[in-house]
C-alpha positions as CSV (number, residue, x, y, z in Angstrom):
1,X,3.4,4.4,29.3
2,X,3.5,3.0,25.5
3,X,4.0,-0.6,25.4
4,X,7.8,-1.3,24.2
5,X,9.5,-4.7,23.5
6,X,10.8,-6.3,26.5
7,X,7.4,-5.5,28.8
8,X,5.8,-7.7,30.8
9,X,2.0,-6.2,31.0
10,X,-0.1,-6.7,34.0
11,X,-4.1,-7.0,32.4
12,X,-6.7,-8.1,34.9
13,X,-10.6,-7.6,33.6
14,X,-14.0,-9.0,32.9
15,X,-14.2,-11.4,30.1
16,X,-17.2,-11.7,27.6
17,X,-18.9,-14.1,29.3
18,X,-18.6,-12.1,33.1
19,X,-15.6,-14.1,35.0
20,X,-12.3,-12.0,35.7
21,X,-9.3,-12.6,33.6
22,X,-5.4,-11.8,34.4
23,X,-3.2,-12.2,31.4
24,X,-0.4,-14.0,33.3
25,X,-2.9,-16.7,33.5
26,X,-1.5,-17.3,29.3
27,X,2.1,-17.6,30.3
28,X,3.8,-20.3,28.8
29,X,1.5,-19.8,25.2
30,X,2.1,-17.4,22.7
31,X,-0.2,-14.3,22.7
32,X,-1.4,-11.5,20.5
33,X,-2.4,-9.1,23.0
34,X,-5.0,-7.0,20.3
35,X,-6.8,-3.1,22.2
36,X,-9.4,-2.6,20.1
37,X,-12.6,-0.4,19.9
38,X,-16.0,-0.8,20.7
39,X,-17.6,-4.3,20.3
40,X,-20.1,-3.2,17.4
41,X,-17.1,-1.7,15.5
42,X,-17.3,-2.8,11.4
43,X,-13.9,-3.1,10.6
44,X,-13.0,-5.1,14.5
45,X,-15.9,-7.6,13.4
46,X,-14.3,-8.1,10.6
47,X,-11.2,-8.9,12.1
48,X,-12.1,-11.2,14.7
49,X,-14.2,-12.6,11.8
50,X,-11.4,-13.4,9.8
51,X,-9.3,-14.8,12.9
52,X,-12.0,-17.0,14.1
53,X,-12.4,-18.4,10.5
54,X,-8.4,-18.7,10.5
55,X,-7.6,-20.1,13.8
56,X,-7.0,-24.0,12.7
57,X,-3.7,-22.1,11.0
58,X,-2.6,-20.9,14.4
59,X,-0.3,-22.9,16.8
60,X,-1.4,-25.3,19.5
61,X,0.6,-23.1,22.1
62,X,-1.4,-19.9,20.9
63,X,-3.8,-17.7,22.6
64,X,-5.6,-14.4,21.2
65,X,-6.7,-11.5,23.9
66,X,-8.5,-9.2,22.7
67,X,-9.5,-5.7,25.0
68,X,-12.7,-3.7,23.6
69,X,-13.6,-0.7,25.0
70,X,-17.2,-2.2,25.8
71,X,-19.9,-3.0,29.0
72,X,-19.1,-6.9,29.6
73,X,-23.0,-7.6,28.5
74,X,-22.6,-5.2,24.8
75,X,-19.0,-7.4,24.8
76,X,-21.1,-10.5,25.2
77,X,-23.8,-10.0,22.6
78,X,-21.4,-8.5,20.0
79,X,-19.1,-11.5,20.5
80,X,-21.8,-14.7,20.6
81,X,-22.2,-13.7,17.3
82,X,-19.1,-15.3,16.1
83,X,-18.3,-17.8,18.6
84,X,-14.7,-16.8,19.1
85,X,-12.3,-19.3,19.8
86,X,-10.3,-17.1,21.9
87,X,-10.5,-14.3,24.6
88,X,-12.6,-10.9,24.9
89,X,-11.9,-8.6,27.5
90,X,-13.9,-5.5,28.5
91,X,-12.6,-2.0,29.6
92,X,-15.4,-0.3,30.4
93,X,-13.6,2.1,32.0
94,X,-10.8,2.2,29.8
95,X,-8.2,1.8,32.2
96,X,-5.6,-0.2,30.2
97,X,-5.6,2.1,27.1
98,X,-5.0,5.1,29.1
99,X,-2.7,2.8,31.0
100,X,-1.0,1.9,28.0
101,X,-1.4,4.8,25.7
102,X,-3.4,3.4,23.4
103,X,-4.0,6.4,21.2
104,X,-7.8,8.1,20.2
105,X,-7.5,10.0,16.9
106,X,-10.4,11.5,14.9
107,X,-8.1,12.1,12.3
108,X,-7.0,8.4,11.5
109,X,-10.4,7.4,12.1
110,X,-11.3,9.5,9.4
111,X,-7.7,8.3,7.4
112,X,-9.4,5.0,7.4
113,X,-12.5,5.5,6.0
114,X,-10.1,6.4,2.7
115,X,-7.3,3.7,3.3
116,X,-10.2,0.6,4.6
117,X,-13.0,1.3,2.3
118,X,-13.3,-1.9,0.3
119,X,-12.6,-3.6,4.6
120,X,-15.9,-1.1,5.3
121,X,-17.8,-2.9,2.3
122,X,-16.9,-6.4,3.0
123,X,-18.2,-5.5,6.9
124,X,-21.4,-4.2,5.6
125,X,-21.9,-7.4,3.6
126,X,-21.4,-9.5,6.4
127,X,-23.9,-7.5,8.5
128,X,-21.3,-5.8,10.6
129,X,-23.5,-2.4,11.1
130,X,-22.8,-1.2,13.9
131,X,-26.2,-0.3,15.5
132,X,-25.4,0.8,19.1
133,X,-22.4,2.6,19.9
134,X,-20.9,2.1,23.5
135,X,-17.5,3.9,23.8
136,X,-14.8,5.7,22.0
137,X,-15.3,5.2,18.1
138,X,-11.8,7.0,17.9
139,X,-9.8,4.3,19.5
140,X,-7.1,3.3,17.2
141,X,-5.7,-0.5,17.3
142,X,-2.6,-1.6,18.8
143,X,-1.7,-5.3,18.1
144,X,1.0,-6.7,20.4
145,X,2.8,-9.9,20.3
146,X,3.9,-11.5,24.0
147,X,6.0,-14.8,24.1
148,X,5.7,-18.1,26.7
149,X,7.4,-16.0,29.0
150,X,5.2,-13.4,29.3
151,X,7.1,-10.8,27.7
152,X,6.4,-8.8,24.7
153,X,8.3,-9.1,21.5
154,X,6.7,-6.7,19.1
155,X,4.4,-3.9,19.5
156,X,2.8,-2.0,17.0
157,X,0.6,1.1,17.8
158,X,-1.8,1.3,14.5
159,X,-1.8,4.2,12.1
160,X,-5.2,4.3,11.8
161,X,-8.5,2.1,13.4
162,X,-8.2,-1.0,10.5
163,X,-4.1,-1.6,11.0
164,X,-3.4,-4.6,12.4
165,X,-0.2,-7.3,12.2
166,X,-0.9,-9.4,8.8
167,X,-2.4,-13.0,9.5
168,X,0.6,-14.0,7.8
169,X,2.8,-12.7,10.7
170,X,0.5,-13.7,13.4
171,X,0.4,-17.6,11.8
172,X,4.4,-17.3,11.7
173,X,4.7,-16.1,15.2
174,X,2.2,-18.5,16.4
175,X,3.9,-21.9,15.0
């Protein structure tokens, strides 16, 4: 089923660092809910880069979760690199993104090498290479904002592996 505004999703997995995670344990924050590929992906690094650098801007009452298709220990390694400030989950088994449709396309993955390519530079530069490659490369992002309640508000199913809700929106929604 595609994730649609009014939802209430039920996420229980692994985080980074081994101990299991449910996503009702966030209710009462604000949440962007992020399914993203694998853990050595350029232009995800980048992202959770920028977030991490970013995340003084965000509410008090605000909580990231992201979802990588990734072992918990390539999760791990990948992640203690930046010292996130928020929450990695692994789907090894991808079981929420089929649960939730979250699409694969070789044909937007290619899209964004066109549309991302200064993103791709500025990835390289900051020594996000991806090295090892554990799980779909294809995967492309869905970002999805969830209120106090528990309950989604927006949705949006990428159109190709870089798109993501602007920081700007994310900082608005998170205040």
């Amino acid at each position: 089923m595609k994730i649609k505004k009014g939802d209430i999703l039920d996420i229980e997995l692994p985080t980074s660092e081994g101990k299991i995670f449910n996503l009702k344990e966030t209710n009462g924050k604000k949440i962007l809910l992020t399914f993203y590929r694998i853990a050595s992906c350029s232009l995800c690094n980048l992202r959770i880069s920028q977030i991490t650098k970013r995340w003084s801007e965000l509410g008090p009452n605000f909580q990231h979760v992201s979802i990588w298709h990734a072992p918990q220990d390539f999760l791990k390694k990948n992640m203690d690199k930046h010292n996130i400030p928020f929450i990695a989950l692994a789907d090894e088994n991808y079981k929420y993104f089929s649960k939730y449709n979250v699409e694969r396309s070789i044909g937007k993955t290619l899209l964004a090498l066109l549309y991302r390519l200064p993103s791709f530079f500025l990835a390289v530069v900051k020594g996000f290479i991806p090295f090892q490659f554990k799980g779909y490369m294809d995967i492309v992002i869905t970002d999805v904002l969830i209120d106090e309640s528990g309950t989604v508000v927006e949705v949006q199913y990428g159109r190709d592996i870089g798109h993501h809700f602007s920081f700007n929106k994310i900082k608005e929604f998170s205040n």
